[in-house]
Structures are given as structure tokens and as C-alpha cells.
C-alpha positions in Angstrom: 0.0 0.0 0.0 1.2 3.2 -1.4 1.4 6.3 1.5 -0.7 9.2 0.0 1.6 12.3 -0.5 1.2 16.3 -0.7 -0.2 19.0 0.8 -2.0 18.2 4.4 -5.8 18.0 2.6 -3.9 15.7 0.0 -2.7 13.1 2.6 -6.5 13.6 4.6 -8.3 13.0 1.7 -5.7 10.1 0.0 -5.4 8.3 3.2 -9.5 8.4 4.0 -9.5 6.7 -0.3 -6.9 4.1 0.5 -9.2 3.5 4.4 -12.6 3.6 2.4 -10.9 0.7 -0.3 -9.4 -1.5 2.6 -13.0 -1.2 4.6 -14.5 -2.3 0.9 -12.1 -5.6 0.9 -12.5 -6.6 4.3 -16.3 -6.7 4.0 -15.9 -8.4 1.0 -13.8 -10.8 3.1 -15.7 -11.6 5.5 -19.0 -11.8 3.1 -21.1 -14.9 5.1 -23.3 -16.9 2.4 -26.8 -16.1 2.3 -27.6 -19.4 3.9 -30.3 -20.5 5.6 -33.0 -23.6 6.7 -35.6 -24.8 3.9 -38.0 -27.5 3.9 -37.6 -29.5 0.1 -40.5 -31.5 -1.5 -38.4 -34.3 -3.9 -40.6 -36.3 -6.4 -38.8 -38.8 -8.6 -39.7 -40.4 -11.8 -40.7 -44.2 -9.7 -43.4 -41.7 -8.3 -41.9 -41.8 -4.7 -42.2 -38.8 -2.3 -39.8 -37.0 0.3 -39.8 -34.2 2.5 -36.6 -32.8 3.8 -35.3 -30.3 5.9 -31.8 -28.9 4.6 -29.6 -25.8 3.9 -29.5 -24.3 1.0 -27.4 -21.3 -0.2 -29.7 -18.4 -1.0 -26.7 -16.1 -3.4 -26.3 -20.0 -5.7 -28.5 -21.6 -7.9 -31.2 -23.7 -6.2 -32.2 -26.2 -8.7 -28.6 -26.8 -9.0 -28.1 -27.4 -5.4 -31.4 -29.8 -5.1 -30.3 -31.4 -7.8 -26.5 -32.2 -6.7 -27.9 -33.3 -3.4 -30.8 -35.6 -3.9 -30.2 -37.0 -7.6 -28.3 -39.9 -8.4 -25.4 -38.9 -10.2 -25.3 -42.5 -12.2 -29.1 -42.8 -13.6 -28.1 -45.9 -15.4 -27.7 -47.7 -12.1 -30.3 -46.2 -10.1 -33.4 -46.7 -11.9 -36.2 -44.4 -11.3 -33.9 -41.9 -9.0 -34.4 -39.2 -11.7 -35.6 -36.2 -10.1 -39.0 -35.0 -12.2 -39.8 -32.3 -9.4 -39.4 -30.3 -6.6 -40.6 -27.5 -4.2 -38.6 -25.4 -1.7 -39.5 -22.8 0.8 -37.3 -20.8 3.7 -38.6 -22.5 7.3 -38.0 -19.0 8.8 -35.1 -20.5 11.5 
């Protein structure tokens, strides 16, 4: 980090720049995901049901998460585990 130089107002107003940009990277630092509790509805393609309670991260893709979770990754050996639907919502905890 480069020490601002000049007149007195120079160094004020260059330091408070170079304060304002490290504040800016900490917080981006210590970002926390947007995580939180959600009930999930599962439906697969054998027409079997499931209810679970689970985390999801609210700042990624849901379907992608659901999907990475609770569908087989090998359908060829897991017959009927294809996920044909789901529902999510936030349990509020």
C-alpha cells in the first residue's frame, strides 16, 4: 500500500481513499453466504415422495443445489432416481 503524499488536505483525503478501499475488501472478506433452513419437497420419476429439511445457499442456484444433493449422479444404475420435481421454501429459522 502506497502512503498518499502532498499537501495536508492531499494526505486527509488520499489516506481516507486508501481507508474507504481496505474497509470495501474486508467486507468483501468476510461476506457470510446467504444461507439458511428450507423445507424440500423431492418427487422422482418411480413416483416416490420426500420431505426434507436442509440448507440451501440463498446467493447460488437452487435447482442446482437440489439437484447435486438428492439426484443420483449414475441414472443408469439407479433406476427411477431421476428427479421430475421439486418445491422449496425458507422455514424462517
Amino acid at each position: 500500500m502506497k502512503f498518499p503524499t502532498g499537501t495536508p488536505k492531499e494526505v486527509i483525503e488520499g489516506c481516507a481513499k486508501v481507508s474507504a478501499e481496505n474497509v470495501r475488501k474486508l467486507k468483501e472478506k468476510l461476506k457470510f453466504p446467504d444461507v439458511r433452513s428450507c423445507e424440500v419437497w423431492l418427487e422422482y420419476e418411480d413416483g416416490s415422495e420426500y420431505t426434507v429439511d436442509t440448507f440451501l445457499n440463498m446467493d447460488l442456484d437452487i435447482e442446482e443445489q437440489i439437484r447435486e444433493t438428492f439426484e443420483a449422479p449414475n441414472l443408469e444404475v439407479e433406476e427411477g432416481s431421476k428427479l421430475v420435481n421439486f418445491k422449496w421454501k425458507e422455514l424462517g429459522i
